[in-house]
C-alpha positions in Angstrom: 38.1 12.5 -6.7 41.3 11.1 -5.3 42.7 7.6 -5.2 42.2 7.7 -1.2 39.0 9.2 -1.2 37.9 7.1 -3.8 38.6 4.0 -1.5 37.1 5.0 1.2 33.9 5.1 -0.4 33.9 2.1 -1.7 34.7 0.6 1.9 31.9 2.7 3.0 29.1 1.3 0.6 30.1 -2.5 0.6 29.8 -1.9 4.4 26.2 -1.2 3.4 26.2 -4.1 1.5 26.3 -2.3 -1.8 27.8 -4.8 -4.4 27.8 -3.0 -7.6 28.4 0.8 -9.0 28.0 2.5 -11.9 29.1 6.0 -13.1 27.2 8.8 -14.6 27.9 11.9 -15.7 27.1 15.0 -13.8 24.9 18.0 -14.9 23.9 21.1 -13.7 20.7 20.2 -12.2 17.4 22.3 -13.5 16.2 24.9 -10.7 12.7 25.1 -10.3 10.5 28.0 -9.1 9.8 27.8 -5.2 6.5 28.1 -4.8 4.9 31.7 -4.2 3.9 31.6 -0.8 7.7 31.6 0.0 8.8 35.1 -0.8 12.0 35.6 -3.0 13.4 34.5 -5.7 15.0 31.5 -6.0 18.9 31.6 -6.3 20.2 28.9 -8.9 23.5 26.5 -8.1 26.6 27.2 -9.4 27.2 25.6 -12.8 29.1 22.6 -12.3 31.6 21.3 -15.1 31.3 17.7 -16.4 32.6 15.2 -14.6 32.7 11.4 -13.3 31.5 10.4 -9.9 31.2 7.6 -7.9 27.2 7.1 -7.4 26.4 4.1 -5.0 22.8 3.2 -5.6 20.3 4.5 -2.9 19.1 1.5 -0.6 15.4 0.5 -0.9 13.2 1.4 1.5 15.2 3.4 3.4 14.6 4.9 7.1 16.2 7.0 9.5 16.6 4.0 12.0 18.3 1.7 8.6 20.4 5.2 8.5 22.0 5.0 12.0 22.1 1.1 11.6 24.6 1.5 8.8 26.5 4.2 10.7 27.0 1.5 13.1 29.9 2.6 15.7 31.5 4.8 12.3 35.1 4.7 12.0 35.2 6.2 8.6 36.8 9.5 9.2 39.3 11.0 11.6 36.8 12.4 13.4 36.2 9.0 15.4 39.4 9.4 17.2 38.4 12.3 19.1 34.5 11.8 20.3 32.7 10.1 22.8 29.0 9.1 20.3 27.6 9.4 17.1 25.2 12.7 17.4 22.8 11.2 14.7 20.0 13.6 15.0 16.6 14.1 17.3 13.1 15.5 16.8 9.9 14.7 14.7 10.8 11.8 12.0 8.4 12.9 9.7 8.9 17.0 10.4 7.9 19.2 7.6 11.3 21.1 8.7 14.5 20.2 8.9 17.1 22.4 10.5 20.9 21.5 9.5 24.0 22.8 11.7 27.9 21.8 11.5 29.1 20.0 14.1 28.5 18.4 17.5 29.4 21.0 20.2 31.7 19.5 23.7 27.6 19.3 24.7 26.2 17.1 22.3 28.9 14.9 22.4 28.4 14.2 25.9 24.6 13.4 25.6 24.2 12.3 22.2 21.8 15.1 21.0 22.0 17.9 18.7 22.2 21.6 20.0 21.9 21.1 23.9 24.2 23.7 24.7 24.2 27.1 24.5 23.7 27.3 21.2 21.1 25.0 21.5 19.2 26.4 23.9 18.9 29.6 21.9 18.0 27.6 18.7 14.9 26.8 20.6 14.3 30.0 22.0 14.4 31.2 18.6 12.0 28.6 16.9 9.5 28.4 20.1 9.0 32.2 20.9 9.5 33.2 16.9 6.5 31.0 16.5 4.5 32.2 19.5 5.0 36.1 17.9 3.8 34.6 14.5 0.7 32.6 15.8 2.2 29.4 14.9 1.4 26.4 17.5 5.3 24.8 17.1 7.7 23.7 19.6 11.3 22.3 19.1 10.4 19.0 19.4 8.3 19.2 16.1 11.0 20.7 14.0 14.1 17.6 13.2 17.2 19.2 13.8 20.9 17.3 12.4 24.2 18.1 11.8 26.5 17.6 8.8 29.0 15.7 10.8 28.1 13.2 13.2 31.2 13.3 15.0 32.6 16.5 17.3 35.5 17.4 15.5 38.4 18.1 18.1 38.3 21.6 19.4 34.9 22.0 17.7 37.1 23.0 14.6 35.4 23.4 11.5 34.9 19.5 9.6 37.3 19.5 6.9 36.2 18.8 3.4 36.9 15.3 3.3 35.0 14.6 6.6 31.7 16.2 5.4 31.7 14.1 2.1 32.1 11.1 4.0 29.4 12.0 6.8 27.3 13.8 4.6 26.2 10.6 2.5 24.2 10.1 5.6 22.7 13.6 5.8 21.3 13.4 2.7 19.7 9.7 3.0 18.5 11.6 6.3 16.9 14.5 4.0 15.5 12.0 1.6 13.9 10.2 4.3 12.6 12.8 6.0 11.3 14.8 2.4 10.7 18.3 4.2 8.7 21.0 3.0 11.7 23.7 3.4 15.6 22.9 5.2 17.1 25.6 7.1 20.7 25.4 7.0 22.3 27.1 10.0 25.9 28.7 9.0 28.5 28.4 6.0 29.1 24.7 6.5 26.3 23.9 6.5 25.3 26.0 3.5 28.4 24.6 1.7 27.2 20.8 2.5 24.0 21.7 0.9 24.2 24.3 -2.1 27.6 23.2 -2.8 28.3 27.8 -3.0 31.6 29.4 -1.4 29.6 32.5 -0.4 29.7 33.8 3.0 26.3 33.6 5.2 26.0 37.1 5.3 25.4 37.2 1.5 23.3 33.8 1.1 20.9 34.3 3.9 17.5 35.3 3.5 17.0 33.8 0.0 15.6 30.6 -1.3 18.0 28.3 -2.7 16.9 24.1 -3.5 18.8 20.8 -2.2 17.7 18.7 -4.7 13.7 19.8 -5.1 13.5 21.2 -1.7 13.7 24.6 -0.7 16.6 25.7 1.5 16.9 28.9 3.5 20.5 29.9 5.1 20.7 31.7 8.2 23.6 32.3 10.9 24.2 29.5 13.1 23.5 30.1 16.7 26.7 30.0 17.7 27.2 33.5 15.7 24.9 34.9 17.1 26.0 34.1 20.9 28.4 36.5 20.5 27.7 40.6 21.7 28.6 42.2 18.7 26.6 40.8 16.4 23.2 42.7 17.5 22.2 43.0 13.2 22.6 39.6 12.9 20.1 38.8 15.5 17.5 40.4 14.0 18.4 39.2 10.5 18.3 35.6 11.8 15.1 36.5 13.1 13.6 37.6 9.6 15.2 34.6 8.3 13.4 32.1 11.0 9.8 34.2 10.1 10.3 33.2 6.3 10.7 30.0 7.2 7.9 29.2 9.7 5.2 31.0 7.7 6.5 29.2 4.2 6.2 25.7 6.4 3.5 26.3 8.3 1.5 28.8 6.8 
């Protein structure tokens, strides 16, 4: 970790009225077996070599309202300069499914939600009529859906590395709050953010992988899929999405 980046983290905790760190070593953390009703094997991290990392101390008691408390009007990042609001997240607080994208979209920026435009909408066409076909009595307000940025970075370019470490301490106190049964992580970013693998979406989707103890499916982001060429991916996504619903919900 760099000398900047390393300072910026410790502005960012003492702002959370962290007062004290300590360091520990990191391991390649044990994989467990995903249950059986999710079909699939589970695919394991990448090793990780030893190193030192800066590991604040997680706040006691947290909550999803503490969580956008200590976001506060966020200035942490880059990305600040360029938006209008924090896109902090929206849906069922205690949701047995989490859905994770990349960024705030021109859209959500405006209103402060996640996926309200088009690729929005046809996130929750995809999770409302995918769950009529399979029987399942779930709508989109039931499901939480976040981002790993919080920010719209400027021309909806992807976040840069340094930006989704920095935002992403608050996506995962989100996940830890929220302790889903499954997170579906919508594209390579947010893949990347997650499973911490370089591997393209077309070869990490429709597997189980694990953030921390929970299981993790990746599928294309909607945004992909917007696009007329990309009829396979459609129905892949859609396989995906069944997986997912029935592992949840089942």
């Amino acid at each position: 970790m760099n000398r900047e980046l390393l300072k910026q983290y410790v502005a960012f905790y003492r702002d959370l009225g962290v007062k004290s760190f300590y360091r520990r070593t990191v391991l390649p953390p044990p994989v467990e077996a995903v249950p059986e009703a999710a079909s699939g094997s589970v695919i394991p991290p990448p090793a990780m070599t030893d190193s030192e990392i800066l590991f604040p101390p997680v706040p006691e008691h947290d909550s999803l309202a503490r969580i956008r408390a200590d976001m506060g009007d966020c200035t942490r990042c880059r990305l600040c300069k360029s938006r209008t609001q924090l896109v902090f997240g929206a849906g069922n607080e205690s949701a047995p499914l989490v859905f994770v994208g990349e960024a705030p979209g021109a859209e959500e920026d405006a209103q402060g939600v996640p996926f309200v435009g088009r690729a929005g909408q046809l996130l929750t066409q995809m999770i409302e009529n995918t769950a009529v076909k399979e029987g399942i009595p779930l709508k989109r307000a039931d499901v939480y859906i976040c981002n790993v940025v919080k920010c719209r970075p400027p021309e909806n370019r992807t976040p840069e590395p340094d930006e989704m470490e920095m935002c992403g301490q608050f996506l995962f106190r989100q996940l830890s709050v929220i302790k889903p049964k499954a997170i579906c992580a919508l594209g390579g970013t947010a893949a990347r953010a997650l499973l911490g693998r370089k591997e393209g979406v077309t070869r990490l989707r429709g597997n189980w992988y694990k953030w921390r103890d929970i299981p993790v499916m990746v599928t294309y982001h909607p945004s992909y899929l917007l696009r007329p060429y990309n009829q396979n991916a459609k129905r892949e996504a859609w396989e995906d999405l069944k997986k997912v619903l029935h592992f949840v919900y089942d």
